[in-house]
N, C-alpha and C positions, 0 to 999 in steps of 0.2 A: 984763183979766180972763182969765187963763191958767189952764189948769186944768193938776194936774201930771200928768205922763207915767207909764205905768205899766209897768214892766218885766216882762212876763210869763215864766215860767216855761218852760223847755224842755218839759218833762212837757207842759204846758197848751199851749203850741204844737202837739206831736205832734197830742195830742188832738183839739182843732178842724182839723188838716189831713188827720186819716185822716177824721172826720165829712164833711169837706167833697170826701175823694175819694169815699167811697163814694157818692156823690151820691146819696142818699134824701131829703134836704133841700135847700133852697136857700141861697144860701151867705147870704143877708137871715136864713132862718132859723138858720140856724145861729149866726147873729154875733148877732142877737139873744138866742138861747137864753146865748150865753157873755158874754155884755154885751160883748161886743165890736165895732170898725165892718168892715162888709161888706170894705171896702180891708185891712186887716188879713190877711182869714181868705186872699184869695188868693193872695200873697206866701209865706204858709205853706205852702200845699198845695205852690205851685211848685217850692218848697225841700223837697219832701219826695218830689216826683216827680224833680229833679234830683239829690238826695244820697242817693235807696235805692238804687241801683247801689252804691254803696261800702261798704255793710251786707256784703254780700255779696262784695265781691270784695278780701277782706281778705288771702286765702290768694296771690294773685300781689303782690310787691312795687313799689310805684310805683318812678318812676325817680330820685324824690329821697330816700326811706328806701335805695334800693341807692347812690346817693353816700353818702349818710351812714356806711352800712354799711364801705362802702370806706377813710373818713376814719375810721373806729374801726379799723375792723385795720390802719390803719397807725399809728395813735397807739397799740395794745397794739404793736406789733413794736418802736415806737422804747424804749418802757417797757419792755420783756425786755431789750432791746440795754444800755439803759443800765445796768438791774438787773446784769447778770450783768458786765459794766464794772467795774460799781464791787466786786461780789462777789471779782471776782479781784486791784481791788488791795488788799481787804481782808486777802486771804489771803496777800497779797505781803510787804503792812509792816503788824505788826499792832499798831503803835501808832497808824494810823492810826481803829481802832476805836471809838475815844473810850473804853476801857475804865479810864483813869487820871484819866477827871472833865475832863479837858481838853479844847477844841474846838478839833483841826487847822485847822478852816478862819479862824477870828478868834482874833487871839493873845487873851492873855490880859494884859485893863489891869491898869495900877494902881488 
């Protein structure tokens, strides 16, 4: 006799974890008032005293968005390298433009 699981709402998490910092209630109260169990409400709050720092400190970049960052300008530099590659032997042979309906790189079957 299992009862199903309820997946709460981020919104409705906040809610009972700021309830449950601003300690004017008891956390029994509280988890009663949201029908929710007492074990519940403090795991929230924990998570809400450990992940407000990051609300706010969006403005310095972690040190894995600056890898990232790194791995993006170097995949635009390799994508300009090739662009402008291929640009110049467009200007070279300019049948290789496809401008005659034909495609350079796979012949053309029967």
């Amino acid at each position: 006799m299992s009862k199903n699981r309820c997946n709460h709402a981020p919104q409705f998490k906040a809610k009972v974890a700021l309830e449950a910092l601003a300690g004017e209630k008891t956390l029994n109260e509280i988890a009663a008032k949201h029908q929710v169990h007492p074990n519940q409400v403090t795991p929230w709050r924990r998570q809400l005293i450990d992940q407000a720092a990051t609300l706010f400190g969006k403005g310095a970049p972690s040190a894995d968005s600056t890898g990232d960052r790194e791995m993006l300008l170097a995949k635009i530099g390799q994508l300009t390298v090739e662009k402008d590659f291929l640009a110049r032997v467009r200007r070279r042979d300019p049948g290789l433009s496809g401008s005659n309906g034909s495609n350079p790189i796979t012949p053309n079957c029967p």
